[in-house]
DRENFI-787911 format. One line per field, with one value per residue: x, y, z of N, C-alpha, C, CB in turn; residue in three letters. Coordinates in steps of 0.05 Angstrom, whole numbers, plus 5000, padded with zeros to 4 digits. Glycine has a CB too. Layout:
BEGIN
n_c1	[X;...] $
n_c2	[Y;...] $
n_c3	[Z;...] $
ca_c1	[X;...] $
ca_c2	[Y;...] $
ca_c3	[Z;...] $
c_c1	[X;...] $
c_c2	[Y;...] $
c_c3	[Z;...] $
cb_c1	[X;...] $
cb_c2	[Y;...] $
cb_c3	[Z;...] $
rokol	[ala;...] $
END
This chain:
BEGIN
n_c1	[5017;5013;5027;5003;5041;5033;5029;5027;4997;4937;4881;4850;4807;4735;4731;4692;4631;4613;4588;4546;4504;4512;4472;4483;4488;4447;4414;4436;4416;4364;4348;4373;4341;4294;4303;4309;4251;4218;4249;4221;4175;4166;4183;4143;4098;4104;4114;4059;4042;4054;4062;4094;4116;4162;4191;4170;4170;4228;4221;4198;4227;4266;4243;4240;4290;4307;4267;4291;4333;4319;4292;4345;4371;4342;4344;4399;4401;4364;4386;4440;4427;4399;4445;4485;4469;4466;4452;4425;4462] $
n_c2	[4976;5043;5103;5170;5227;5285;5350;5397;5439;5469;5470;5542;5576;5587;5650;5671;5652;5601;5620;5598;5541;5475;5413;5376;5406;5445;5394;5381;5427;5430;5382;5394;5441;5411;5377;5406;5445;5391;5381;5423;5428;5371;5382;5430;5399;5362;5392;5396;5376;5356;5354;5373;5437;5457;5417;5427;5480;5477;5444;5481;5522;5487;5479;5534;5547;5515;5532;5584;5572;5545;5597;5617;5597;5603;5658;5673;5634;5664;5723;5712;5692;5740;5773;5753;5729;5676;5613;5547;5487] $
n_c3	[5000;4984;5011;5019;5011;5054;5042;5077;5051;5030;4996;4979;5003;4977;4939;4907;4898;4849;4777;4757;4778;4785;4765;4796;4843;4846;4856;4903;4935;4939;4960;5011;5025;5034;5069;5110;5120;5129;5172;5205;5201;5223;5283;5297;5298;5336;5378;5388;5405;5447;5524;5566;5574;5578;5548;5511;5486;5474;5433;5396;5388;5361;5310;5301;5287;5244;5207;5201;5176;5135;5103;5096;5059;5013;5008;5002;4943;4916;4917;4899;4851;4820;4835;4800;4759;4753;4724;4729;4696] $
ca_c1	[5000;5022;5009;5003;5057;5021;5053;5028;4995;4909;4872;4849;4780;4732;4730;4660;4611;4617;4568;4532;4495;4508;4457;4490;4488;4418;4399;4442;4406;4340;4354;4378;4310;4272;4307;4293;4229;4209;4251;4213;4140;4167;4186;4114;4066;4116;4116;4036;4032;4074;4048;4120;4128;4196;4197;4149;4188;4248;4220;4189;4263;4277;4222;4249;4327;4296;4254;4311;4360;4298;4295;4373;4382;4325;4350;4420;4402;4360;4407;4459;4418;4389;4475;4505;4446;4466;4444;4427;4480] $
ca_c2	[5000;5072;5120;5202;5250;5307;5371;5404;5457;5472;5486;5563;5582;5600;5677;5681;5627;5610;5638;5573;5518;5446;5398;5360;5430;5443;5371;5381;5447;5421;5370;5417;5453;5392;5359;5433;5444;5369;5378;5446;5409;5357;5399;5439;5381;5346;5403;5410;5343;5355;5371;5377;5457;5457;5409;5446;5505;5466;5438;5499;5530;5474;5485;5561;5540;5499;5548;5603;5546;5550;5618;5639;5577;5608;5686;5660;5633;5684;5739;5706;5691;5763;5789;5739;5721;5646;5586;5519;5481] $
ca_c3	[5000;4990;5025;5004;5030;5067;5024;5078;5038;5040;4982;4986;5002;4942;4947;4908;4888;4816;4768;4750;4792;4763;4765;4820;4863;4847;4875;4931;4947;4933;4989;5041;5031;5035;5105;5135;5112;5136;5205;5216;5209;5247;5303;5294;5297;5357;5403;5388;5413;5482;5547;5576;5568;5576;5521;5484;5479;5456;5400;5384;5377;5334;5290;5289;5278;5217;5191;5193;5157;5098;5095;5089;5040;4986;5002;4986;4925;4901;4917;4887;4827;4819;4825;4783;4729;4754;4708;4724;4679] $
c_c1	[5017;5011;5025;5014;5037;5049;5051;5012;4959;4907;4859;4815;4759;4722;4694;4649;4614;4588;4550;4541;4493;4486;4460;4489;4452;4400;4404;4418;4377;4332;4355;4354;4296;4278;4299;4268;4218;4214;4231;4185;4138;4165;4162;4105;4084;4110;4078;4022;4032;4058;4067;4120;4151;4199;4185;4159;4211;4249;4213;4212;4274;4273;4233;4277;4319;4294;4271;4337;4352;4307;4322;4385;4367;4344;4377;4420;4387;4376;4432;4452;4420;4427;4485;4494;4453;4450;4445;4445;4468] $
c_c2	[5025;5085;5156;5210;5267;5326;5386;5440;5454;5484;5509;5556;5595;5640;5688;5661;5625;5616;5619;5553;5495;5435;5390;5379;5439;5418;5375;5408;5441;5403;5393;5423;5437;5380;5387;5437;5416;5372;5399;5436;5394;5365;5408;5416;5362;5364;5416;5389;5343;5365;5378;5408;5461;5439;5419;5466;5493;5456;5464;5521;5512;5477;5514;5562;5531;5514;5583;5588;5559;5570;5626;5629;5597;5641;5687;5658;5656;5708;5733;5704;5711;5772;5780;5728;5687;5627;5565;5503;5444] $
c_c3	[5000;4999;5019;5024;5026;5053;5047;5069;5036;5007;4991;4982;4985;4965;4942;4899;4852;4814;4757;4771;4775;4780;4790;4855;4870;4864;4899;4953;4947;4966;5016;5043;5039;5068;5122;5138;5126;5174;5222;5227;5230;5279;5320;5312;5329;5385;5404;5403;5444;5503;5573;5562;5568;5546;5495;5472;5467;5438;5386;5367;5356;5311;5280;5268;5248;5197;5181;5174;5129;5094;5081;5065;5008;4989;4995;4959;4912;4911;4905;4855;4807;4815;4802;4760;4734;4740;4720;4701;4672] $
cb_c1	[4981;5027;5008;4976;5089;5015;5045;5039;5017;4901;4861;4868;4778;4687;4757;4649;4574;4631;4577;4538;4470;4540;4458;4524;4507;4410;4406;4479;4414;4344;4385;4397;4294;4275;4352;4300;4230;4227;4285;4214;4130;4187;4198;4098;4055;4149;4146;4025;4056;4104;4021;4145;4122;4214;4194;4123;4198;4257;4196;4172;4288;4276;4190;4256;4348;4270;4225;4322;4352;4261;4289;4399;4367;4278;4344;4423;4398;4332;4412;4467;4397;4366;4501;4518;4460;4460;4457;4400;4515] $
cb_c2	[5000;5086;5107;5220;5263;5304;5389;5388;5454;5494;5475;5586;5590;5573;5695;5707;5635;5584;5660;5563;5523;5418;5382;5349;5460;5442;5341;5390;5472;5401;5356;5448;5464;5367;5346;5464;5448;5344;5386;5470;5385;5348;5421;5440;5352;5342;5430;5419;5315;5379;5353;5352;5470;5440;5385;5462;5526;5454;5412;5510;5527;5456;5484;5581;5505;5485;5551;5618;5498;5552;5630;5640;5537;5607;5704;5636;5610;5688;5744;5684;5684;5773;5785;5717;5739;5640;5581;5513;5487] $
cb_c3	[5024;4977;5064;4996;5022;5107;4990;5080;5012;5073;4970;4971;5017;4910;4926;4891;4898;4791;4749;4719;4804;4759;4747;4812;4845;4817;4870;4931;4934;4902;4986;5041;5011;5007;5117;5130;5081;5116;5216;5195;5188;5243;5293;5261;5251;5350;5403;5361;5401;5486;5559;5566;5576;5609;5521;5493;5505;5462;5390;5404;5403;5331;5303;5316;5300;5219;5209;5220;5159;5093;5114;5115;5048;4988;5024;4994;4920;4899;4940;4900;4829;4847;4846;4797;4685;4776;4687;4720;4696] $
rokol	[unk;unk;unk;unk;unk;unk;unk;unk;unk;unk;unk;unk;unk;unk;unk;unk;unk;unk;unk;unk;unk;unk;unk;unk;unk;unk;unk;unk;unk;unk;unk;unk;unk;unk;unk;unk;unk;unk;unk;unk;unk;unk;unk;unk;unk;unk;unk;unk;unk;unk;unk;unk;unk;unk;unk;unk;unk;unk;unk;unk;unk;unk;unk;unk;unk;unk;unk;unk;unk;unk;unk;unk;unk;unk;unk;unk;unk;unk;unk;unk;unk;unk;unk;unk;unk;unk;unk;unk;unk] $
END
């Protein structure tokens, strides 16, 4: 077996998003929306269930955490869209 010398050395961090979403980016992002969107409901309809207030309130924060995930994911892409005229590829 070989094994890879460490150079040592980091690829650099992207500075701006490229200007086209591939396919494989689009699914991914598609996803994300969909597990937040799903955990957020979940959350909802769990802490509507509860009769533990303390736990009630804690899902209810989850449900928020969730539902601010959604949000920043779509105002992301459309802000990014809207600057950069971005394409699906």
């Amino acid at each position: 077996m070989q094994q890879q010398q460490n150079t040592g050395t980091q690829q650099g961090m992207m500075q701006q998003p490229p200007s086209v979403i591939t396919t494989k980016d689009h699914l991914y992002l598609t996803d994300m929306l969909s597990w937040n969107l799903l955990a957020m409901k979940k959350a909802h309809f769990f802490a509507s269930q509860c009769s533990d207030q303390e736990l009630k309130a804690e899902l209810e924060k989850v449900g928020k955490m969730h539902e601010q995930h959604y949000s920043r994911i779509l105002t992301h892409l459309n802000t990014n869209q809207k600057a950069t005229g971005a394409q699906l590829q």
